[in-house]
C-alpha positions as CSV (number, residue, x, y, z in Angstrom):
1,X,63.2,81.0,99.1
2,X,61.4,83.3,101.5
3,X,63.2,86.0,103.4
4,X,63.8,84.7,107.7
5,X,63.1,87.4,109.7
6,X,65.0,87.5,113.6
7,X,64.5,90.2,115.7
8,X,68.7,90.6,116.6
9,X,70.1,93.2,118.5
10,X,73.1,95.8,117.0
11,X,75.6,93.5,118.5
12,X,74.3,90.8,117.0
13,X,74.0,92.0,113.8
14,X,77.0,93.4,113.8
15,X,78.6,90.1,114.2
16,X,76.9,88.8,111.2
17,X,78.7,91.5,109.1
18,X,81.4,91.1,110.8
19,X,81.6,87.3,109.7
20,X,80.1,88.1,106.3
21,X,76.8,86.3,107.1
22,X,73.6,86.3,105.9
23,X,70.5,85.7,108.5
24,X,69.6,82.5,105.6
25,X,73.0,81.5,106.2
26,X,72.6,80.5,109.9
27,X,70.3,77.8,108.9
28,X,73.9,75.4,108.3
29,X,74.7,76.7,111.4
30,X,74.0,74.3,114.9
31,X,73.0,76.3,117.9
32,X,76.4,76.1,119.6
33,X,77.9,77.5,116.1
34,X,76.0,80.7,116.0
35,X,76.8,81.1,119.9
36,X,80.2,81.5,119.1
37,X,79.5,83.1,115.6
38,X,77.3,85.9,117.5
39,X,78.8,85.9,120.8
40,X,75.6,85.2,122.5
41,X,74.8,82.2,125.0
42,X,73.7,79.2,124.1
43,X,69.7,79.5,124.9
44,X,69.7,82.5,122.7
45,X,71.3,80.9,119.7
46,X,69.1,78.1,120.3
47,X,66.4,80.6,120.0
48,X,67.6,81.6,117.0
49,X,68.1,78.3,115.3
50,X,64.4,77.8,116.2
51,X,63.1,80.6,114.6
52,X,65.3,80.1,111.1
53,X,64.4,76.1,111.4
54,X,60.2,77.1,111.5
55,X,60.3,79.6,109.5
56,X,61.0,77.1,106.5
57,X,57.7,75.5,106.8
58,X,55.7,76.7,104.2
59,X,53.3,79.7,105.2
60,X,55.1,80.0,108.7
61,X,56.3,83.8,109.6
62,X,58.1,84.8,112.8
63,X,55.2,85.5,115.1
64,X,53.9,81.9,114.8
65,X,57.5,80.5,114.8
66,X,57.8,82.8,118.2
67,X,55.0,80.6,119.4
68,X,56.5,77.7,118.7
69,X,59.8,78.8,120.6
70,X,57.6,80.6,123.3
71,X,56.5,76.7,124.0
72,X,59.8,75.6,125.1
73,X,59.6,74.2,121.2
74,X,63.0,74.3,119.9
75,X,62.9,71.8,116.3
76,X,61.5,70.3,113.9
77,X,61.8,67.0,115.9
78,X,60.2,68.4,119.1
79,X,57.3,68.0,117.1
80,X,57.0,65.0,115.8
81,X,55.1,63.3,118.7
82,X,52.5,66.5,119.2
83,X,49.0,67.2,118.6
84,X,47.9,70.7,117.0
85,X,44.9,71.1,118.9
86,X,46.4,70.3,122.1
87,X,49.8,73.0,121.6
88,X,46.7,75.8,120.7
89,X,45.4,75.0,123.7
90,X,48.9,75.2,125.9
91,X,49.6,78.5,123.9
92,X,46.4,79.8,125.2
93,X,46.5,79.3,128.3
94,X,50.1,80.6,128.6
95,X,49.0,84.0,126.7
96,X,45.8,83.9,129.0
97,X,43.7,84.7,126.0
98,X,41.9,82.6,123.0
99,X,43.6,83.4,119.8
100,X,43.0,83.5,115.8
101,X,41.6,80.5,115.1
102,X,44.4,80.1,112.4
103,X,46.9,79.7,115.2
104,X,45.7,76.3,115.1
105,X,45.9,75.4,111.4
106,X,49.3,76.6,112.0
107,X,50.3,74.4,115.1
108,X,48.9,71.5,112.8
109,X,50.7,72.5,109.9
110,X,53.8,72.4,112.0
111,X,53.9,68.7,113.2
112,X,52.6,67.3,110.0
113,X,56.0,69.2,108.7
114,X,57.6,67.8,111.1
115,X,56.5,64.3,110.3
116,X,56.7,65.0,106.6
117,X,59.5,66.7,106.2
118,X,59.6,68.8,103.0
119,X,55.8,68.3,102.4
120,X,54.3,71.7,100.6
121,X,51.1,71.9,102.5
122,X,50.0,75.7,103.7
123,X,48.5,76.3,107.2
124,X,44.6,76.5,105.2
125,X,45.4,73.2,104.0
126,X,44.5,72.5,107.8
127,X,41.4,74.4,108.3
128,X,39.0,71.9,107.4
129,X,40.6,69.2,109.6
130,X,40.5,72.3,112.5
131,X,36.6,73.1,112.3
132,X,36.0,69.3,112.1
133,X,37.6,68.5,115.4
134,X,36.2,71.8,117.0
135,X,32.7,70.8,116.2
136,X,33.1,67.3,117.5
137,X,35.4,67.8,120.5
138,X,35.3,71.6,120.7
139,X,37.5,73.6,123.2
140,X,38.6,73.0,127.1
141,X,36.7,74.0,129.7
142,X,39.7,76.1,131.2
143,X,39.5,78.3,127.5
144,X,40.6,81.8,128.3
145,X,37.3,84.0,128.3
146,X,39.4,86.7,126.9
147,X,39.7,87.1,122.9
148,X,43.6,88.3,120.7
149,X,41.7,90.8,119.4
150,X,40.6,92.7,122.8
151,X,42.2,95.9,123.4
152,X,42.5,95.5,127.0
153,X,44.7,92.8,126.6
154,X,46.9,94.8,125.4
155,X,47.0,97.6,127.7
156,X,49.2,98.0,130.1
């Protein structure tokens, strides 16, 4: 099993301790649970049950499963009915810049997971499928101009 990674405050992970948890462990746990586990409202724990819940698809770390979350995407299920290509582009134009082109292998990654639950395919697995589509369709005309990797994004 790979390690979940949450960025929690002291109190809440002083709570954990304090009910002899484990981060892993809050994956048995339903949002309302670990609000009452952590003492935190409920659209935080929701949060939280986000991030453990994507982080279990293969190759998916906390920043992407912050993307996910930072999408108003809370589960697995949320996915099921979504197109990668399309959530890159939402993402993008929320962030106001163009991002890795990974991201989207990732987004695609996530709803075929969603759909096949338990399937073992890695984000590259989608790469291929990615570059096809880009070539054929390629991006919106409303693309951020900007690029992830631009330091003046970043500043201030």
């Amino acid at each position: 099993m790979k390690p979940i990674k949450l960025n929690l405050s002291p109190a809440e992970k002083q709570k954990l301790k304090e009910n002899r948890l484990k981060i892993r462990e809050l994956i048995d746990y339903a949002p309302d649970e670990i609000s009452a586990l952590l003492g935190i409202n409920t659209q935080r724990a929701k949060e939280l049950a986000a991030m453990i819940a994507f982080q279990e698809i293969p190759s998916v770390g906390p920043k992407f499963a912050g993307d996910l979350v930072s999408l108003g995407i809370y589960s697995l299920d949320d996915l099921m009915d979504k197109d990668g290509a399309a959530l890159l582009d939402e993402l993008e134009r929320k962030q106001g810049f163009w991002t890795d082109p990974c991201v989207e292998d990732q987004f695609r990654l996530a709803v075929h997971y969603a759909q096949h639950r338990g399937s073992s395919k890695n984000w590259w697995d989608f790469t291929s499928e990615r570059k096809a589509f880009r070539a054929q369709y390629g991006y919106p005309e409303t693309r951020p101009a900007a690029a992830w990797h631009k330091k003046e994004i970043y500043a201030g």
